[in-house]
Backbone bond lengths (Angstrom), bond angles and torsions (degrees), N, CA, C in turn:
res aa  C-N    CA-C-N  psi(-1)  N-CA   C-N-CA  omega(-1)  CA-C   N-CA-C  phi
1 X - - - 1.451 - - 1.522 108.14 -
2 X 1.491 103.72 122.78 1.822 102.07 -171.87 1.820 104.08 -91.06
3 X 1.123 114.07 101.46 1.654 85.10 -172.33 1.431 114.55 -98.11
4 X 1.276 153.33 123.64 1.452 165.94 -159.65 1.549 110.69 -108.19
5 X 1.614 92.21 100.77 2.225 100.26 162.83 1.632 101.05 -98.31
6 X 1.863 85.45 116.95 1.538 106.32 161.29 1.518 108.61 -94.78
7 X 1.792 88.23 127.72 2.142 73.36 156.62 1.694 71.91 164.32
8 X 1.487 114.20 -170.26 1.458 125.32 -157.69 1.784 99.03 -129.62
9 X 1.480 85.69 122.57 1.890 99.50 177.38 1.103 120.23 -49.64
10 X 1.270 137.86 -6.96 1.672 116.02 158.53 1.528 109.83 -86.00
11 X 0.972 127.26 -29.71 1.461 130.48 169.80 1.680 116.08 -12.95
12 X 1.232 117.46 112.17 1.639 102.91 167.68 1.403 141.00 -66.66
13 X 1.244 93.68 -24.28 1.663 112.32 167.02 1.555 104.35 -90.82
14 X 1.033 140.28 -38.71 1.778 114.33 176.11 1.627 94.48 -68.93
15 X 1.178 123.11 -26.98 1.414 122.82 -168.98 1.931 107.36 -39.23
16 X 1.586 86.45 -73.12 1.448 131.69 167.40 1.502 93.13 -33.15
17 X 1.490 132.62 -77.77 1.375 129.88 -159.89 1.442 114.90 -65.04
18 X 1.174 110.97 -32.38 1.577 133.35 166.78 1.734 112.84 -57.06
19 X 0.916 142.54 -62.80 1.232 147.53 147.53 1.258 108.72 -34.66
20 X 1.306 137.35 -65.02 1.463 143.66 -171.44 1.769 108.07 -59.92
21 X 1.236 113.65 -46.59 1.599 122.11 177.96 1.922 100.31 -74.66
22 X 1.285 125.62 -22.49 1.483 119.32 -170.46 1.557 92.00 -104.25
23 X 1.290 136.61 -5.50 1.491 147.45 -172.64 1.541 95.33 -80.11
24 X 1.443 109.88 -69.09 1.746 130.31 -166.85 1.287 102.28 -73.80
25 X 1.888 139.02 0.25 0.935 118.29 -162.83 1.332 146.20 62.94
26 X 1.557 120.31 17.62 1.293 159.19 -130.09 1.685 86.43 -116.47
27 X 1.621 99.57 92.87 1.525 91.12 170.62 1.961 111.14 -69.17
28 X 1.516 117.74 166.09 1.267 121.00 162.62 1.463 124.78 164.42
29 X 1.237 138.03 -139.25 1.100 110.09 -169.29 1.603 93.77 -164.70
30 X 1.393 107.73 144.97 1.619 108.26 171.09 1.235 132.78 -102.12
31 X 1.093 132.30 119.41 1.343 114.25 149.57 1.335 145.46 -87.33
32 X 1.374 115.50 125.39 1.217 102.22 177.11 1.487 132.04 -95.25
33 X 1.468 115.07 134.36 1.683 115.92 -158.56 1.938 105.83 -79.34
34 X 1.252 98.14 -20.04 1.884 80.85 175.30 1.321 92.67 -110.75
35 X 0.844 161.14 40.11 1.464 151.70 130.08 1.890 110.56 -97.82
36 X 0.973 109.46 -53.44 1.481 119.79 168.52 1.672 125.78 -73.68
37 X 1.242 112.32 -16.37 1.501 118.54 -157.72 1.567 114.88 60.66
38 X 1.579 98.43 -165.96 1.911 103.79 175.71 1.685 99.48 -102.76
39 X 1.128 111.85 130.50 1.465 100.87 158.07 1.289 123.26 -63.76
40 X 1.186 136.45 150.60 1.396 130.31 179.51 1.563 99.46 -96.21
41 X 0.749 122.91 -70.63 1.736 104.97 168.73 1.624 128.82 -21.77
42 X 1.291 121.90 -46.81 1.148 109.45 171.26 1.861 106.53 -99.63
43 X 0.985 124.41 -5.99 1.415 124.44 138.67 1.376 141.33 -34.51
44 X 1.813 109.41 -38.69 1.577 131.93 166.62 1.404 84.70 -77.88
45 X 1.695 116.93 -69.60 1.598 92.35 -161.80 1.364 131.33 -51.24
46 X 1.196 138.72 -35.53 1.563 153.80 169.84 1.347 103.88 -50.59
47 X 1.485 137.55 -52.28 1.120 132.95 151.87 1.280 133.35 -47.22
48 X 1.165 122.11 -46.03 1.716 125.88 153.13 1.396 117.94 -34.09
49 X 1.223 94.29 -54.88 2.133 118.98 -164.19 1.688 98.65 -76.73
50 X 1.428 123.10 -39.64 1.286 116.18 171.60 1.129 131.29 -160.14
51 X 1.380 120.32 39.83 1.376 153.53 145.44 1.305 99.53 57.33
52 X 1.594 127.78 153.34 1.592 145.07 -117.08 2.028 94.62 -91.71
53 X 1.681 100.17 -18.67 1.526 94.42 -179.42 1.420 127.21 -82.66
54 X 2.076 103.28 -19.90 1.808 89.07 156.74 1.107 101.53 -100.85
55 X 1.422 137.61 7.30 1.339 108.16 -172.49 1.765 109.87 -94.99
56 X 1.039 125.46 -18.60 1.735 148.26 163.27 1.636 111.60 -69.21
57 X 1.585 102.39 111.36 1.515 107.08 -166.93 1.470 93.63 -94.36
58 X 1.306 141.33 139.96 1.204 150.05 -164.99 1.101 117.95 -165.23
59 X 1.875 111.02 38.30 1.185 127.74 162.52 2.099 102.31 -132.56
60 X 1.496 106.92 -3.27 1.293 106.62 166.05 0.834 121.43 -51.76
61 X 1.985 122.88 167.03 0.931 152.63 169.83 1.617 91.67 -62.77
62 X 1.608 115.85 -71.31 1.211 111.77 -176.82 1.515 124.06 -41.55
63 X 1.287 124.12 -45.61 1.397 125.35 -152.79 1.732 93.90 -91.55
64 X 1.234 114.18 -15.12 1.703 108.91 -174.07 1.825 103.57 -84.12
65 X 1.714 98.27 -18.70 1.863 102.10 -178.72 1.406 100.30 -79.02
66 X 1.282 128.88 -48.18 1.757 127.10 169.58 1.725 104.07 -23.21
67 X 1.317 99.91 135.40 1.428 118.48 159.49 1.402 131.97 -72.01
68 X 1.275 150.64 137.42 1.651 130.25 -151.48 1.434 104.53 -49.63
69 X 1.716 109.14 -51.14 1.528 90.81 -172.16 1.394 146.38 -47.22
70 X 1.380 90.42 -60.14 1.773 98.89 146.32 1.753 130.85 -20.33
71 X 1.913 93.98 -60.51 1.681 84.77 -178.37 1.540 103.98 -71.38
72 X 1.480 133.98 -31.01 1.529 130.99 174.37 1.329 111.47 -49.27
73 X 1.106 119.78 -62.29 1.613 122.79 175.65 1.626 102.20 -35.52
74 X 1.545 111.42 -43.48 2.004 105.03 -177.89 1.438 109.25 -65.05
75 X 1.182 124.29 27.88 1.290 127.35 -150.59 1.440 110.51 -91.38
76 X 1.554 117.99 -40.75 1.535 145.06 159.44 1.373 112.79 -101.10
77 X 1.383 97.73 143.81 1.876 118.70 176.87 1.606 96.24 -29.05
78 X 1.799 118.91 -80.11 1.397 123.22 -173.17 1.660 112.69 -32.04
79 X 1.105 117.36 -66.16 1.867 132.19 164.91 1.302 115.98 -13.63
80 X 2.012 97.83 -69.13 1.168 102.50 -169.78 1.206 123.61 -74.99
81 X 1.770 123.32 -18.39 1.487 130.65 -176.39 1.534 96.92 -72.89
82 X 1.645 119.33 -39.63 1.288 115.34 -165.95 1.493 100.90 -49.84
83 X 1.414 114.60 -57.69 1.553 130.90 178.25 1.677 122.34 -19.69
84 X 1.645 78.39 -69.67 1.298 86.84 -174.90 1.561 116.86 -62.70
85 X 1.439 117.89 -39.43 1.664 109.78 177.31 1.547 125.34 -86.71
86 X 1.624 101.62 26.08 1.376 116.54 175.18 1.655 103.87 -123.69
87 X 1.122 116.78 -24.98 1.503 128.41 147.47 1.071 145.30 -139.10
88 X 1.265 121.91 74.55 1.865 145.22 -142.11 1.815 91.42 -63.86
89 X 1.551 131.02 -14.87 1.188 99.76 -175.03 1.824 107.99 -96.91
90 X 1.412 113.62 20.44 1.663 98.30 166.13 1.513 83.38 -104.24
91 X 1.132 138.31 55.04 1.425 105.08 136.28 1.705 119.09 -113.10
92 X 1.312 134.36 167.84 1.009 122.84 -158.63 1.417 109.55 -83.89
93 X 1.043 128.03 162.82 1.930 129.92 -152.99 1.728 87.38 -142.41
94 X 1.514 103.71 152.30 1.193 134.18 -27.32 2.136 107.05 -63.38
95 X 0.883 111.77 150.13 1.987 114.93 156.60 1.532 86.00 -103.35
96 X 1.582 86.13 140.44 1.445 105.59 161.32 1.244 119.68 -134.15
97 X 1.772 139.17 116.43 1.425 122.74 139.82 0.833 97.69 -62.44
98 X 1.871 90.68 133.68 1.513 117.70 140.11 1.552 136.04 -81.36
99 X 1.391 106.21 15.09 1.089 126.86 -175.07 1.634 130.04 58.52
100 X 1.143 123.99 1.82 1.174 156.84 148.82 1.254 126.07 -71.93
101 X 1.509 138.08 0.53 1.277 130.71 -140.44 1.280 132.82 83.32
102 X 1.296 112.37 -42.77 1.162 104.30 -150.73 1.962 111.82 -100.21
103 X 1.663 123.22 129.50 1.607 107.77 -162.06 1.456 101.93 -102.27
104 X 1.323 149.96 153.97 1.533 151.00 152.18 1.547 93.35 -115.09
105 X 1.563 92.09 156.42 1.501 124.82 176.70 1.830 92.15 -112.83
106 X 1.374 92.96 160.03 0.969 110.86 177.74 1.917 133.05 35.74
107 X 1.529 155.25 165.46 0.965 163.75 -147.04 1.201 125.36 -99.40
108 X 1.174 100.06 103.75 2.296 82.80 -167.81 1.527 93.34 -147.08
109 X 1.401 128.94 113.60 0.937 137.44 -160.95 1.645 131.78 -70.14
110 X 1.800 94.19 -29.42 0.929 116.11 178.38 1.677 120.11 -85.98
111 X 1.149 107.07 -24.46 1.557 118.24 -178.34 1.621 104.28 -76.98
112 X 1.552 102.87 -35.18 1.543 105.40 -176.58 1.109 133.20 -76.26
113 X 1.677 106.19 -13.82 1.181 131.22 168.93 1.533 113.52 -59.41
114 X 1.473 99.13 -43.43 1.417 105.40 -166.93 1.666 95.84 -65.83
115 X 1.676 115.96 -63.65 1.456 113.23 -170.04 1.417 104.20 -56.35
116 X 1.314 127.22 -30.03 1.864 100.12 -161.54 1.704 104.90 -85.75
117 X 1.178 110.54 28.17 1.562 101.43 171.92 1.308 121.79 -133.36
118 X 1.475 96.46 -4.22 2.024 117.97 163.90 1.627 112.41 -81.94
């Protein structure tokens, strides 16, 4: 099982998940979104897997500097993907494949526990 943390190294929460996955011995792999960008392929998938309202952070720094139009345009799935791969840091950090299918938003220690040992 290949499992992949997206999200950007200053982040405190990939920070946090990063430590926690190198803590448990949790092989995997990172990506990083401003050095790498977002893929748009696994961009549709994350949206599929958990649709544009957790995956759109709209308590950021970034998304509070956007001008209304901008955040209106995030208004629909199409909008909001545009968004996000025109500015990968409103989306919410860390995404993780678990390589299985299956994607989570954000850090929860206890849930991850459960996936990183299936």
């Amino acid at each position: 099982m290949a499992i992949t943390l997206y999200g950007i190294p200053n982040c405190d929460t990939v920070k946090k998940a990063r430590a926690w996955l190198a803590g448990e011995s949790v092989a995997h792999a990172f990506h990083d979104f401003k050095k790498s960008g977002v893929p748009p392929a696994q961009l549709d998938a994350w949206l599929k897997a958990v649709g544009p309202e957790r995956l759109l952070n709209r308590q950021g720094t970034t998304w509070r500097k956007l001008d209304a139009a901008a955040q209106a345009r995030a208004g629909d799935t199409a909008g909001a993907r545009a968004l996000m791969l025109d500015q990968p840091s409103v989306i919410k950090r860390p995404v993780v494949d678990w390589g299985d299918g299956t994607v989570t938003v954000g850090f929860d220690p206890a849930d991850w526990s459960l996936r990183a040992r299936t």
